[in-house]
Backbone bond lengths (Angstrom), bond angles and torsions (degrees), N, CA, C in turn:
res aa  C-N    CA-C-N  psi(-1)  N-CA   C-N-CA  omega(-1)  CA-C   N-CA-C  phi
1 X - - - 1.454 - - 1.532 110.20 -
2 X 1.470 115.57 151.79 1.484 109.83 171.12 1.405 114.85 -91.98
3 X 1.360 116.78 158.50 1.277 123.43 -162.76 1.566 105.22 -71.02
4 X 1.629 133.87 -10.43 1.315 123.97 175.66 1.338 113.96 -109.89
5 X 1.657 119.85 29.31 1.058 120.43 -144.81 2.078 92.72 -96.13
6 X 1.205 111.91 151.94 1.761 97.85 -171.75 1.252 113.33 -66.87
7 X 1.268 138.42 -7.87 1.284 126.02 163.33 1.165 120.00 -69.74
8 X 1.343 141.25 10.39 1.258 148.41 -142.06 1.550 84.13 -155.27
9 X 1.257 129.75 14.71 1.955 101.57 179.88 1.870 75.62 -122.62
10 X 1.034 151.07 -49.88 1.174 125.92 172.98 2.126 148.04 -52.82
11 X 2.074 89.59 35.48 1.427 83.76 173.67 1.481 114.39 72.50
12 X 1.887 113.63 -0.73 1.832 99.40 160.68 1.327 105.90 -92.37
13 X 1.112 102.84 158.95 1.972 129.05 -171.10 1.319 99.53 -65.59
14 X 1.495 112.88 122.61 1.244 109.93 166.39 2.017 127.17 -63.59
15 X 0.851 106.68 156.91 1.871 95.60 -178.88 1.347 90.47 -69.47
16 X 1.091 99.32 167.62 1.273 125.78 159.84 1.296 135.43 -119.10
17 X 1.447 129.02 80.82 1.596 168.02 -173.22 1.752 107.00 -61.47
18 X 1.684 123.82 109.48 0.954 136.12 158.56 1.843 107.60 -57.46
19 X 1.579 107.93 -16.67 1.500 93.87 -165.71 1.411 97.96 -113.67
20 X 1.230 135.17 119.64 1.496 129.15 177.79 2.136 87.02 -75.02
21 X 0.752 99.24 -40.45 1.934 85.57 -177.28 1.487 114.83 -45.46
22 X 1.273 122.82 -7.70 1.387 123.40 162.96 1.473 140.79 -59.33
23 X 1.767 89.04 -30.18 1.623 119.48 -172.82 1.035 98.75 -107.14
24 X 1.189 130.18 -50.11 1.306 137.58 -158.40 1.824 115.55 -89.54
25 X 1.462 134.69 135.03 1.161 141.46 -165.63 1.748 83.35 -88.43
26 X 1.900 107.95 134.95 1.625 106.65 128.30 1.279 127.27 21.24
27 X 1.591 116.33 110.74 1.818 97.28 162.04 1.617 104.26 -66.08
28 X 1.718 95.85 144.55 1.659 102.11 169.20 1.632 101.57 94.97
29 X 1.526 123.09 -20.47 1.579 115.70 153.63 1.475 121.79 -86.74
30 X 1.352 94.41 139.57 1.661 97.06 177.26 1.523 123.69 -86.77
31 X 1.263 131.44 135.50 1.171 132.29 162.09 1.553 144.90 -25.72
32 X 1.655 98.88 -47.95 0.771 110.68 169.28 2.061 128.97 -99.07
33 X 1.366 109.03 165.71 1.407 107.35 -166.69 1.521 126.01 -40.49
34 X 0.678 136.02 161.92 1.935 126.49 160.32 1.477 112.11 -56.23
35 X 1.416 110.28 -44.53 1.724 103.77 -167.60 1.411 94.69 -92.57
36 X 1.567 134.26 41.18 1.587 119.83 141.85 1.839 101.84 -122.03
37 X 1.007 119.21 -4.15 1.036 133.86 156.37 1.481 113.99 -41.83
38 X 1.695 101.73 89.94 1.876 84.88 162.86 1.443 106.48 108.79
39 X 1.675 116.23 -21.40 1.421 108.85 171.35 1.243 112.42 -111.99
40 X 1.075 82.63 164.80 2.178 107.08 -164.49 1.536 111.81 176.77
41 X 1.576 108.21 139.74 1.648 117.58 171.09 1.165 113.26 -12.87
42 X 1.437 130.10 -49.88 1.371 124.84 -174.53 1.609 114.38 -52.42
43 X 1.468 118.30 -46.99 1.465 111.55 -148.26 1.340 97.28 -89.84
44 X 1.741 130.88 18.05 1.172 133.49 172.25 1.622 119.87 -103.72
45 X 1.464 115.24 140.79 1.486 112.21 174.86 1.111 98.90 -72.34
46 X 1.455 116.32 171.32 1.419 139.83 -168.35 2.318 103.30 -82.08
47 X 1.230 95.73 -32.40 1.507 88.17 164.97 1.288 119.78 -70.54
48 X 1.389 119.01 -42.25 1.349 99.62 -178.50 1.257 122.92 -84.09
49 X 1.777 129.12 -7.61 0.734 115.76 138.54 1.428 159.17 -39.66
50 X 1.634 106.61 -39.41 1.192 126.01 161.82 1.655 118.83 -70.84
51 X 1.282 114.13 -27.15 1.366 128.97 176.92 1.849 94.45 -59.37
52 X 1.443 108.43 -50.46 1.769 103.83 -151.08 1.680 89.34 -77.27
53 X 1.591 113.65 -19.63 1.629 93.45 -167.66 1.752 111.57 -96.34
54 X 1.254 105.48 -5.19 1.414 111.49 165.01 1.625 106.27 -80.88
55 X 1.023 135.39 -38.91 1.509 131.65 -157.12 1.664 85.65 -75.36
56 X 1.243 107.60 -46.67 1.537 122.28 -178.81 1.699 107.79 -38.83
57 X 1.231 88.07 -65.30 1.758 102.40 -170.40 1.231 113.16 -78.96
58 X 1.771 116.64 9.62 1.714 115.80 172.13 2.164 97.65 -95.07
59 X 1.278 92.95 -40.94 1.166 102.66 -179.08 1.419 122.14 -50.60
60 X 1.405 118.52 -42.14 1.273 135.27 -177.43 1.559 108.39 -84.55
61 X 1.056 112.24 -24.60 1.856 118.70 163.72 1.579 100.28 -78.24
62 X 1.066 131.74 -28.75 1.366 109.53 -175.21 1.299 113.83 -93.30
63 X 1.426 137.07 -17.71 1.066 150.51 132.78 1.286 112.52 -12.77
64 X 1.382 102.74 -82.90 1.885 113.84 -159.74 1.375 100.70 -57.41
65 X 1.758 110.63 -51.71 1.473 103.96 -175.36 1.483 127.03 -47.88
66 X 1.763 104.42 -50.99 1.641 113.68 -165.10 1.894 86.17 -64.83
67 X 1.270 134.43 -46.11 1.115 109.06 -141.83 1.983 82.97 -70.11
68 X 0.962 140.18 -45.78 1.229 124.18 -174.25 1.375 125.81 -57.94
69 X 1.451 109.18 -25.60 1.603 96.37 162.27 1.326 110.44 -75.64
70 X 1.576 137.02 -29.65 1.178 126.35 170.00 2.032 116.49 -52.91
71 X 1.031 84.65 -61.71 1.702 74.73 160.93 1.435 140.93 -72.94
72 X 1.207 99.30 -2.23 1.887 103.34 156.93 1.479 110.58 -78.66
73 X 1.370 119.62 -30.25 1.557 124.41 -176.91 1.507 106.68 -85.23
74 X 1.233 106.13 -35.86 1.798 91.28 -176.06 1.676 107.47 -80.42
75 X 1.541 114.73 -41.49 1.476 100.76 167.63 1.735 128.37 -52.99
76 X 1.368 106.79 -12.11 1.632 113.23 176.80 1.400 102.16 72.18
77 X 1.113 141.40 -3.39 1.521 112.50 -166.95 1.890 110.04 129.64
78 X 1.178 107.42 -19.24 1.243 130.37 -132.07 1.931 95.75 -103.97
């Protein structure tokens, strides 16, 4: 099993493994997935950049707002 695996976030004992090659990938394999492999700001045009930080910044406006109308309604008036 890997050490972040969810059976392991509820406080059971991890085994205890004579072989760290169990946990551990291959030298020269990476940890992480293939499809984060390789991306970064660079390999993006500047629209879609701007695309992800507007969708971003609609999201985060709808947030702040609803939670304040939610708290105009639960305070009642008050």
């Amino acid at each position: 099993m890997i050490y972040g695996h969810f059976k392991y976030s509820f406080g059971i004992r991890r085994p205890k493994s004579t072989n760290p090659a169990r946990y551990f990938p291959p030298t020269g394999q990476s940890r992480w997935p293939r499809y984060f492999i390789g991306r970064n700001w660079q390999n993006y045009t500047l629209n879609q950049k701007l695309a992800a930080e507007f969708v971003g910044t609609l999201f985060l406006l709808a947030t702040i707002i609803g939670s304040g109308i939610m708290a105009e309604r639960l305070a009642s008036g008050n």
